[in-house]
Wavefront OBJ file of the C-alpha trace (Angstrom):
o trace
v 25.413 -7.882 -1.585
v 21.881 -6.839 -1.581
v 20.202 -7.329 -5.418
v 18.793 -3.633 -6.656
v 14.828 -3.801 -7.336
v 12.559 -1.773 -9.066
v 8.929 -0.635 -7.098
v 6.121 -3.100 -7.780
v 3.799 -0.667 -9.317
v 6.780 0.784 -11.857
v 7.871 -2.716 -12.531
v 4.360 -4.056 -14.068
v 3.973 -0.965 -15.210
v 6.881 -1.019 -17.879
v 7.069 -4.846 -17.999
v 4.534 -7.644 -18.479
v 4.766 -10.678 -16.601
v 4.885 -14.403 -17.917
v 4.796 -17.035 -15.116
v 4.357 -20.822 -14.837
v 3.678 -22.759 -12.090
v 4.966 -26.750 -11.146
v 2.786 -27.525 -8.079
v 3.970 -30.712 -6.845
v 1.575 -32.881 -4.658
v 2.070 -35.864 -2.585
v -0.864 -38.365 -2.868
v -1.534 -40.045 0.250
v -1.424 -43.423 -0.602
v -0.138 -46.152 1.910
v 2.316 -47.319 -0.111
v 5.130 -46.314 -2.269
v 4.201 -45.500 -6.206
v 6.783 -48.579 -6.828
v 7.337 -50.879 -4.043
v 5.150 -51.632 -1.185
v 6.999 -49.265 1.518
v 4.779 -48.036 4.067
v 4.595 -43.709 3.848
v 4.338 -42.183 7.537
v 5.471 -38.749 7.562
v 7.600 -38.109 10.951
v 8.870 -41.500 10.877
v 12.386 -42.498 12.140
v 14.605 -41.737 9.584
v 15.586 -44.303 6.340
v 13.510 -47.048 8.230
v 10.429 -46.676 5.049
v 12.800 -48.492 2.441
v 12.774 -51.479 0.307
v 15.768 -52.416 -2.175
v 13.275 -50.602 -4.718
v 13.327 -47.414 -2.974
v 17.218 -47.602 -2.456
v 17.316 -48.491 -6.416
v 19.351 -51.763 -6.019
v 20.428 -53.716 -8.704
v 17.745 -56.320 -9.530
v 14.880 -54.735 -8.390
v 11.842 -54.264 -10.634
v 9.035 -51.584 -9.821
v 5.457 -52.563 -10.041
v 2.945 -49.448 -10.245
v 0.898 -48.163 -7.655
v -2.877 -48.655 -9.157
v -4.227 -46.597 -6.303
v -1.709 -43.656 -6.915
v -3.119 -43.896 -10.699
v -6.614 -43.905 -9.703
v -5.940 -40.692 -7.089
v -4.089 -39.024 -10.569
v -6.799 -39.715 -12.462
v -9.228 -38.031 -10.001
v -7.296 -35.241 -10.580
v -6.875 -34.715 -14.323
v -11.121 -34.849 -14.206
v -11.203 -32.302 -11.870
v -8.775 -29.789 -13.821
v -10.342 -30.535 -16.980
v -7.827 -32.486 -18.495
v -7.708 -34.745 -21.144
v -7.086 -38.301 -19.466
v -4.994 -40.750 -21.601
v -5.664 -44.501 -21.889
v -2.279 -44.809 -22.510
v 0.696 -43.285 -20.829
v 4.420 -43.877 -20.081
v 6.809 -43.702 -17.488
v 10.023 -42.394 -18.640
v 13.713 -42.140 -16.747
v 14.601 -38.642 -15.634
v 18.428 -38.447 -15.438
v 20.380 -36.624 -12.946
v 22.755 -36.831 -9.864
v 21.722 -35.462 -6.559
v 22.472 -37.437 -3.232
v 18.307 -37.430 -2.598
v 18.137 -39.836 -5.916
v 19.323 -43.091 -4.977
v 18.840 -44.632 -8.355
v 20.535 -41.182 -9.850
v 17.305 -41.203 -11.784
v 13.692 -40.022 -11.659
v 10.709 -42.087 -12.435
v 8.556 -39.369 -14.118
v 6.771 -39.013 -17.302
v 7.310 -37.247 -20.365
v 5.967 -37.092 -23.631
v 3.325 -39.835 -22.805
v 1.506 -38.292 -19.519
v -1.668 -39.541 -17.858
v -3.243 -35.699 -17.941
v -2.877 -34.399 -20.940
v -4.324 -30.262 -21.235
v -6.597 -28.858 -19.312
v -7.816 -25.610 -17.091
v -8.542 -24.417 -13.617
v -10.457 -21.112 -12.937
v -9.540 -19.316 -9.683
v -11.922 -17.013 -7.538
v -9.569 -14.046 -6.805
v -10.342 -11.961 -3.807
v -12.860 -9.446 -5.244
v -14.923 -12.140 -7.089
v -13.622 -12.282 -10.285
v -12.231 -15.615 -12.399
v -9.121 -16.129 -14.007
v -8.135 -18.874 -16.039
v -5.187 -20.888 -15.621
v -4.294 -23.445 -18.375
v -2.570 -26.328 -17.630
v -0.104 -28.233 -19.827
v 0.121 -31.675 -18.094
v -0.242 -33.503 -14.552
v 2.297 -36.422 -14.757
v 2.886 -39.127 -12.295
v 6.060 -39.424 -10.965
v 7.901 -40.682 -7.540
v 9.425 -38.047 -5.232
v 13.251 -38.035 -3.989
v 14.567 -38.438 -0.777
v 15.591 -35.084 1.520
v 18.751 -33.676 2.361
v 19.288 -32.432 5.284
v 22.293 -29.886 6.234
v 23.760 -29.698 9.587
v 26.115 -26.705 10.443
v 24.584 -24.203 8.636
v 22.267 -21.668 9.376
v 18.454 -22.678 9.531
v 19.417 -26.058 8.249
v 20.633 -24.306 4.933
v 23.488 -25.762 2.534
v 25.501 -22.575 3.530
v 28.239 -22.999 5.871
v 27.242 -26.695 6.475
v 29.743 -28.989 7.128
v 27.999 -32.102 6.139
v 24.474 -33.529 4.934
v 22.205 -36.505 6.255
v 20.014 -38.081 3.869
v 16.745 -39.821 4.655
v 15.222 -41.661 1.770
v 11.642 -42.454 3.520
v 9.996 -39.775 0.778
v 12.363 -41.400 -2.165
v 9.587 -43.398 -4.334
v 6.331 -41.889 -2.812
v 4.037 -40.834 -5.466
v 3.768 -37.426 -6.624
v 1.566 -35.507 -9.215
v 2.703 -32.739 -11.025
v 1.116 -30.185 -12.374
v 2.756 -28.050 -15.036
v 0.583 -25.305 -16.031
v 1.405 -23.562 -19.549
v 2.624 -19.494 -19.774
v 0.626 -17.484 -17.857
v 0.010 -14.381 -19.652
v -2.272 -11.159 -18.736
v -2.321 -11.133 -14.837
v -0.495 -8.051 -15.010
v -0.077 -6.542 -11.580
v -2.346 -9.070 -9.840
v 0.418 -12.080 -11.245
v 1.033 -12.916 -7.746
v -2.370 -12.750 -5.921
v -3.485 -15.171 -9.217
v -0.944 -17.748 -7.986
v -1.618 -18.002 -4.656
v -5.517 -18.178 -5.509
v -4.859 -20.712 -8.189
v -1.965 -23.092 -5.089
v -4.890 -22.899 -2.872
v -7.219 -24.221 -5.283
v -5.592 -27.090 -5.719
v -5.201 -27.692 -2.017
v -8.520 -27.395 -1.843
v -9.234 -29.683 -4.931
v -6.807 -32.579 -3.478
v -8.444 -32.198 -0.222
v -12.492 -32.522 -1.376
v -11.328 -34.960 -3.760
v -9.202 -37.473 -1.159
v -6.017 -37.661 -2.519
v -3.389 -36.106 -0.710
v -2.993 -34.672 3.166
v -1.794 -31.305 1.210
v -0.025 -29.811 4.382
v 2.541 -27.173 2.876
v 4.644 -27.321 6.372
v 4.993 -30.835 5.961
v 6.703 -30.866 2.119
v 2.674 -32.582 0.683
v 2.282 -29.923 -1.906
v 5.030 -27.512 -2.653
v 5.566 -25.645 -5.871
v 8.550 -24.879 -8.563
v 7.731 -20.598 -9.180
v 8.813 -19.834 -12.689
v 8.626 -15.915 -14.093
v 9.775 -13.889 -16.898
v 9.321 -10.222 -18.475
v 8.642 -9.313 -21.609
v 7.477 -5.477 -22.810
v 4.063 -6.347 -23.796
v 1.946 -9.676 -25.524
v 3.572 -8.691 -28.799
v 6.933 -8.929 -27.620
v 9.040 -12.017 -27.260
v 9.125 -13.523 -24.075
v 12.259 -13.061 -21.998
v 14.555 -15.255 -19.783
v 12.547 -16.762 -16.714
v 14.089 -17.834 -13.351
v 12.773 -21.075 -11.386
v 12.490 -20.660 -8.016
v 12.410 -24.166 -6.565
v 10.489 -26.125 -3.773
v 8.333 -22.931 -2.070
v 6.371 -24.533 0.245
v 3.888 -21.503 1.712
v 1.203 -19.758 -0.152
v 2.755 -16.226 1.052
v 6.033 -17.333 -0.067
v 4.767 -17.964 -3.728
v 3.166 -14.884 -4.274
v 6.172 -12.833 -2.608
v 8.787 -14.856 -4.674
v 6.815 -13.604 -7.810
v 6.987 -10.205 -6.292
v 10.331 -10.229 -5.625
v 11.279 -11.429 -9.255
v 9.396 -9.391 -10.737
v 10.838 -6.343 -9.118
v 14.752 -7.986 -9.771
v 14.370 -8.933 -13.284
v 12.681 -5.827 -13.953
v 15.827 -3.490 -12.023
v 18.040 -5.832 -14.001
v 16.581 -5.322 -17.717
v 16.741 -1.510 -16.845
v 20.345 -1.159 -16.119
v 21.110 -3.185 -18.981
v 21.583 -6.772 -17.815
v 20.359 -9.976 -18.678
v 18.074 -12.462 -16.691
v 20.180 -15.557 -16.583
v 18.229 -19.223 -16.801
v 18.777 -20.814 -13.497
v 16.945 -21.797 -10.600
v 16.564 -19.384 -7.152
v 15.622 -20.533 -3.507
v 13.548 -18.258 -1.921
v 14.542 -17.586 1.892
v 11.958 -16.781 4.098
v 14.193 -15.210 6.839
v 15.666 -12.173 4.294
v 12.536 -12.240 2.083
v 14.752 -12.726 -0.829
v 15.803 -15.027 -3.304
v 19.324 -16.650 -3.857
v 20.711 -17.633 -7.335
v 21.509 -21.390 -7.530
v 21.921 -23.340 -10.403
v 22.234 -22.379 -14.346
v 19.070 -23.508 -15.414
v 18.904 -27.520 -17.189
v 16.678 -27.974 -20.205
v 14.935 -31.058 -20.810
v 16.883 -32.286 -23.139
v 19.704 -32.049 -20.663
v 17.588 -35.090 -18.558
v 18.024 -37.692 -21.285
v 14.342 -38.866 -20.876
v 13.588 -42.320 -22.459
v 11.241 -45.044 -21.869
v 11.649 -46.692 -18.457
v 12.268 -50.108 -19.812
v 11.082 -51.698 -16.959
v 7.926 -51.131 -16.657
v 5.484 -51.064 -19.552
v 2.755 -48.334 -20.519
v -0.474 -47.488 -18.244
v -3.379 -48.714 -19.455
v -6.690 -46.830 -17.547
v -9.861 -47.872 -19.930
v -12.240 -45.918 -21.149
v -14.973 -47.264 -18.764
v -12.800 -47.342 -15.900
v -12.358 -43.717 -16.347
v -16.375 -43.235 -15.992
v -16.185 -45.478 -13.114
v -13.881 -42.669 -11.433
v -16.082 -39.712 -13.178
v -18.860 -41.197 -11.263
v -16.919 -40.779 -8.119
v -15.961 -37.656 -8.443
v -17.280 -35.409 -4.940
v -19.159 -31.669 -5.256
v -15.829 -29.525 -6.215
v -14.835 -26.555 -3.766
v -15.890 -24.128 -5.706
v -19.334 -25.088 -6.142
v -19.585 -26.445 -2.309
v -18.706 -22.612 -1.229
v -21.460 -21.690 -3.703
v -24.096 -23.813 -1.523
v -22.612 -23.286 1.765
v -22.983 -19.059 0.819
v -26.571 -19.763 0.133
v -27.576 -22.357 2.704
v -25.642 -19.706 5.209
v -27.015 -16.720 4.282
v -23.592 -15.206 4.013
v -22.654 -12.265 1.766
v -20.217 -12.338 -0.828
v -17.633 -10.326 1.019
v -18.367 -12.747 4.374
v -17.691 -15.806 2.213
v -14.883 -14.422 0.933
v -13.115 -13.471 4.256
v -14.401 -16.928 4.886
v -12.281 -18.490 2.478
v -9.258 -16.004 2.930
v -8.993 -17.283 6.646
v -9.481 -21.264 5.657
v -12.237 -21.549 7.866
v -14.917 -22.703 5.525
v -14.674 -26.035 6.790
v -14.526 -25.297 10.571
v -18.017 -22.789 10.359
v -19.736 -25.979 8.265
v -17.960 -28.948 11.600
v -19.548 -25.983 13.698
v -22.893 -26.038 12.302
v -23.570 -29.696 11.909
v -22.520 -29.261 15.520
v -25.324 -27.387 16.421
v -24.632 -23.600 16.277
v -26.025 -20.817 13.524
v -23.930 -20.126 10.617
v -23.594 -16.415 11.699
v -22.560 -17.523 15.441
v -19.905 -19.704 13.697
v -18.399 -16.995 11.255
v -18.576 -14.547 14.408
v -16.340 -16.696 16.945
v -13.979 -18.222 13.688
v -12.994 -15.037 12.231
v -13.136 -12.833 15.604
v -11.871 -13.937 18.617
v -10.308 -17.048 17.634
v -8.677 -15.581 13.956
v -7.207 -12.784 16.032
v -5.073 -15.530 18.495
v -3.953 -17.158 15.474
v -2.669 -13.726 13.814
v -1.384 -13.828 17.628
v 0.262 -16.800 17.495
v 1.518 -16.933 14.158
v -0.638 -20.498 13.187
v -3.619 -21.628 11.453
v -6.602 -21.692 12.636
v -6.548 -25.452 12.608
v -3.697 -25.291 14.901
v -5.200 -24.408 17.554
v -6.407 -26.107 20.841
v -10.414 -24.969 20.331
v -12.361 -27.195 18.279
v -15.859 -26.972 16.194
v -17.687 -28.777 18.821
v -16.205 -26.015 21.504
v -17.324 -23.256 19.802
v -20.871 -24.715 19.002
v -20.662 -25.585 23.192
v -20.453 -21.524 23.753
v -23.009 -20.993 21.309
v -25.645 -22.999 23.102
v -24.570 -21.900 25.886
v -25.862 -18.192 24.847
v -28.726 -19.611 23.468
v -29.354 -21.053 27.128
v -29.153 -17.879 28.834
v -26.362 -19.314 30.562
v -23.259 -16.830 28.936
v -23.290 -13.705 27.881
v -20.949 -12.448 25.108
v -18.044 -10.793 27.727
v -18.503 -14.373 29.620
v -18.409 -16.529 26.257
v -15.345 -14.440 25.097
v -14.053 -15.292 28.309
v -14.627 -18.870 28.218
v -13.436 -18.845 24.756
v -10.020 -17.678 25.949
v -9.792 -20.820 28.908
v -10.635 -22.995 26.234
v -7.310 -21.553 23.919
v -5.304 -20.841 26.666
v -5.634 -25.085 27.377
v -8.113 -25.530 30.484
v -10.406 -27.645 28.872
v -13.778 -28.171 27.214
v -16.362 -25.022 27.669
v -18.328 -26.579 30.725
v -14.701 -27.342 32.204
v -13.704 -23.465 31.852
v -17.307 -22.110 32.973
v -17.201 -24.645 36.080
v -13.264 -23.542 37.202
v -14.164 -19.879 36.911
v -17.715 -19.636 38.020
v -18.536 -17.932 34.979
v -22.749 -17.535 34.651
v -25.273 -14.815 34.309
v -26.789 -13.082 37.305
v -30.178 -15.280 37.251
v -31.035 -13.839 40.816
v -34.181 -11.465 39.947
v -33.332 -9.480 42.972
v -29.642 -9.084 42.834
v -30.182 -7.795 39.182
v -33.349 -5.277 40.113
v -30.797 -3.993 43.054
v -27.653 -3.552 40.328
v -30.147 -1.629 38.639
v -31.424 0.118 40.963
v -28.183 1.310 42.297
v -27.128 2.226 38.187
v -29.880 4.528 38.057
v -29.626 6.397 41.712
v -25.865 7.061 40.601
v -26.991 8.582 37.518
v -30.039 10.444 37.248
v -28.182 13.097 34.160
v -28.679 9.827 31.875
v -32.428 8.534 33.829
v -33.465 12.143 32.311
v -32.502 11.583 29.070
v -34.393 8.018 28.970
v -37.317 9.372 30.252
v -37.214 11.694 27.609
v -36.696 9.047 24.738
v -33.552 9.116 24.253
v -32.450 5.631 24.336
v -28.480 6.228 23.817
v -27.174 6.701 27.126
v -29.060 3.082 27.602
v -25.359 1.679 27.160
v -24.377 3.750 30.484
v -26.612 2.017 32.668
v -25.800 -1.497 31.446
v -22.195 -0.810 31.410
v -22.771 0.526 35.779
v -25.015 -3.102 35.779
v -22.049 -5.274 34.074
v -19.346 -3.996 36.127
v -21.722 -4.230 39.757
v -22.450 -8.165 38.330
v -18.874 -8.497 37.553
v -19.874 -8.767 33.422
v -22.678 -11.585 34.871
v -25.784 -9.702 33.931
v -27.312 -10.021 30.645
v -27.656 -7.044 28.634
v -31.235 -7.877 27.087
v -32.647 -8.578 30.669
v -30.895 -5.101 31.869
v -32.398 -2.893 29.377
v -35.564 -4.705 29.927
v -35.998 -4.299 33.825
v -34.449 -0.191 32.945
v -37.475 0.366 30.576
v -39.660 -1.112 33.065
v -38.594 1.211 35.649
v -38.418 4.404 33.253
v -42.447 3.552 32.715
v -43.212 3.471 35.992
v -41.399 6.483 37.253
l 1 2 3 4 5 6 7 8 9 10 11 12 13 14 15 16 17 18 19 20 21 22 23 24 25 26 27 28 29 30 31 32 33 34 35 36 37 38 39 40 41 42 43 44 45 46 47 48 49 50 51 52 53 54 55 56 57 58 59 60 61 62 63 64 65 66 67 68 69 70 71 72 73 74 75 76 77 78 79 80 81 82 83 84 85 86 87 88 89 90 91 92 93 94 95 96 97 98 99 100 101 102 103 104 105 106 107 108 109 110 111 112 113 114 115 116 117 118 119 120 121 122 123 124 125 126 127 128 129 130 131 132 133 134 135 136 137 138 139 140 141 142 143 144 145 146 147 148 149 150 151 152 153 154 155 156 157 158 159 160 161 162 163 164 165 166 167 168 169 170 171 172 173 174 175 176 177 178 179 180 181 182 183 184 185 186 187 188 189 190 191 192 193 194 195 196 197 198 199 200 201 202 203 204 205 206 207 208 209 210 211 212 213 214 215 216 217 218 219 220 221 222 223 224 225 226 227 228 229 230 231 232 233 234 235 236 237 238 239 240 241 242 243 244 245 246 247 248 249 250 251 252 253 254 255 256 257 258 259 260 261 262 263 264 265 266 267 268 269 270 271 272 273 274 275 276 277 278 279 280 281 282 283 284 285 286 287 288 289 290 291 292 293 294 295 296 297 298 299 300 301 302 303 304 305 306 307 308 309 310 311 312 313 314 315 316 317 318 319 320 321 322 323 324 325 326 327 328 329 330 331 332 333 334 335 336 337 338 339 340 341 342 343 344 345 346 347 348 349 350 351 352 353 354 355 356 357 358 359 360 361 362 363 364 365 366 367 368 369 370 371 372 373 374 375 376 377 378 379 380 381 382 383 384 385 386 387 388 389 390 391 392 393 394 395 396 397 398 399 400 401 402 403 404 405 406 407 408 409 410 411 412 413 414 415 416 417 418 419 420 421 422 423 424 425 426 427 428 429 430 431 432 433 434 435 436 437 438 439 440 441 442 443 444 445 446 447 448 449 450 451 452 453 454 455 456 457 458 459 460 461 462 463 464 465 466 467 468 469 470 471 472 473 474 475 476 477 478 479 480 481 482 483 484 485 486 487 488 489 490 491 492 493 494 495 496 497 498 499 500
């Protein structure tokens, strides 16, 4: 039975939100965060193991110091206070992914202690996000459901369990209450998700591939009547593993909890799934406090010592953060704030910079990465990244104009061969002939012809009145079969327009 909801704009409008966000994110070490496993994502299944992963008796864990360098990394770059000391702590509970039937997390000790991370939202403007804590911990294992629908629990009628993930190292970050993003509560998530994707990326750590389970966040909300008033029951939404799907799971909530309060009912503590295919969430568990974990000192391994000094060491390490790289980049490229905006909104920041160190203009870059090509990934329903046309392929084209040797209708074309899989640039101009009309005389004749057929618009040249220019050059491209070049056309027109 379908939940009722309230309208977004009525539901912010009589309610104020309170979220909190648990991004999770898989550092990409080569090894386990306990034992020295191999991690390869893809790989056959529950063939990553040692008897620490499985959590068999007599085996001892021995920290990961790479995994604690990588989580140091990234308390300094969300402005957190990094602990010399910190603790590992046993996270009880029973789930078929947890082969110990515990969680090696940490608790009251963490590594990152408070900190802060301000977002660019999409019309400029900061918000602040505080953050609570970014804890160490190892990831479980994963489930999977067969008989169901969409490889869902429902109407399964058994589970496989790989443990390959169980034991690979995981930071997460807990942020504190969010409180005063109003109406924009979801568009400050997803800014704030993709910041630390970004973050994790510039800084080395971590793959941070949503679609592949690297970073996926817990999506807790509540609503209150306004900052005086107490704050009201939240709901977790677990494991939402797409940018879109965080900010519509906030959505969502916001507009159920808000239908709920106003016909009376209560908002009960307990976690939700969010399911892509209805664009809805599901109720799943009553909610379990902390204390409900019986956390205590993991008494086999002892506390974390990072020094003060080694701590500068990875201070000193740190690389140019993403927000102040898109700063330069905006100013070395010329680029308004609205182009390096829709920039960043399509993730191609980094494919217009791999363009021009390969050779082609900033503005040629941004043209082909958020035109032709961003409109075949809307197409196809992928990233950008995901497709077959690389940086290098796109800088080809552009030299390729520079040369004389495309024009735009040809490069557009060639741009297409090179998506549609028939090679490099030179590969696709080579199989289809594509060039411009370099033949003086072919092009005065195309010309020539264009103007005989239509003297109405010759008239209204000679008189200076240069918009009907587009006419003549449209006659010329479709004599030359879109060959001719359009600057060379209007030049040989104007020459003849003088002499006549």
């Amino acid at each position: 039975m379908a939940e009722k909801l309230m309208k977004y704009a009525d539901a912010v409008a009589k309610y104020d939100p309170v979220f909190g966000l648990e991004v999770h994110v898989e550092l990409c070490t080569n090894t386990k965060l306990f034992c020295p496993a191999h991690i390869e994502f893809g790989g056959e299944p529950n063939t990553q193991l040692t008897p620490v992963s499985l959590g068999l008796p007599g085996s001892l864990p021995v920290v990961n110091k790479t995994a604690i360098d990588y989580a140091v990394k990234l308390g300094l770059a969300l402005h957190c206070k990094v602990n010399e000391w910190s603790q590992f702590a046993r996270k009880n509970y029973f789930y078929p992914d947890m082969p110990r039937d515990y969680q090696i997390s940490q608790y009251d000790k963490p590594l990152n202690g408070e900190g802060y991370l301000d977002v660019e939202l999409d019309d400029g403007s900061i918000f602040r996000v505080p953050i609570e804590r970014a804890h160490v911990e190892d990831d479980a294992g994963k489930n999977t459901h067969v008989g169901g629908a969409d490889g869902r629990i429902e109407g399964a009628d058994h589970s496989l369990v790989d443990y390959n993930r169980a034991g690979v190292p995981l930071v997460e970050i807990v942020t504190k209450p969010i409180e005063g993003a109003g109406a924009r509560t979801p568009e400050v998530a997803g800014a704030y998700v993709r910041a630390i994707r970004d973050i994790v990326r510039a800084l080395g750590i971590s793959h941070a591939r949503m679609e592949q389970g690297n970073m996926r966040a817990d999506v807790n909300v509540s609503l209150h009547a306004g900052p005086d008033a107490p704050l009201g029951t939240r709901s977790e939404t677990k494991n939402v593993n797409t940018f879109k799907g965080i900010e519509k799971t906030l959505t969502y909530e916001i507009r159920r909890q808000a239908a709920l309060l106003e016909s009376g009912g209560e908002v009960l503590q307990e976690t939700r799934h969010w399911d892509e295919s209805t664009q809805t969430t599901a109720g799943g568990r009553v909610k379990t406090d902390a204390n409900d974990y019986r956390y205590f000192p993991d008494p086999d391994l002892v506390m974390v010592h990072v020094a003060k000094d080694h701590i500068e060491e990875l201070k000193a390490q740190m690389p140019e953060m993403p927000r102040e790289r898109r700063a330069r980049l905006k100013k070395e490229w010329d680029f308004t704030d609205r182009q390096m905006q829709d920039a960043v909104n399509a993730d191609a920041v980094d494919l217009i910079e791999d363009t021009v160190k390969a050779g082609a203009t900033a503005a040629g870059a941004r043209k082909w990465w958020l035109g032709e090509i961003s409109r075949e990934a809307n197409t196809r329903g992928v990233s950008l990244q995901e497709l077959p046309i690389s940086a290098q392929d796109v800088a080809d084209v552009e030299q390729l104009i520079a040369d004389g040797k495309l024009n735009d209708k040809l490069a557009k074309q060639t741009v297409s061969g090179v998506l549609a899989g028939e090679g490099k640039p030179a590969e696709v101009v080579k199989k289809h002939g594509y060039q411009v009309v370099s033949d003086d005389g072919a092009l005065d004749a195309a010309v020539d012809q264009a103007l005989k057929d239509n003297p109405d618009i010759v008239a209204k040249l000679k008189g200076g009145n240069m918009k009907p220019m587009g006419a003549i050059i449209g006659a010329v491209m479709r004599a030359t079969k879109g060959q001719a070049d359009a600057k060379a056309v209007s030049k040989i027109v104007m020459e003849r327009i003088a002499k006549s």
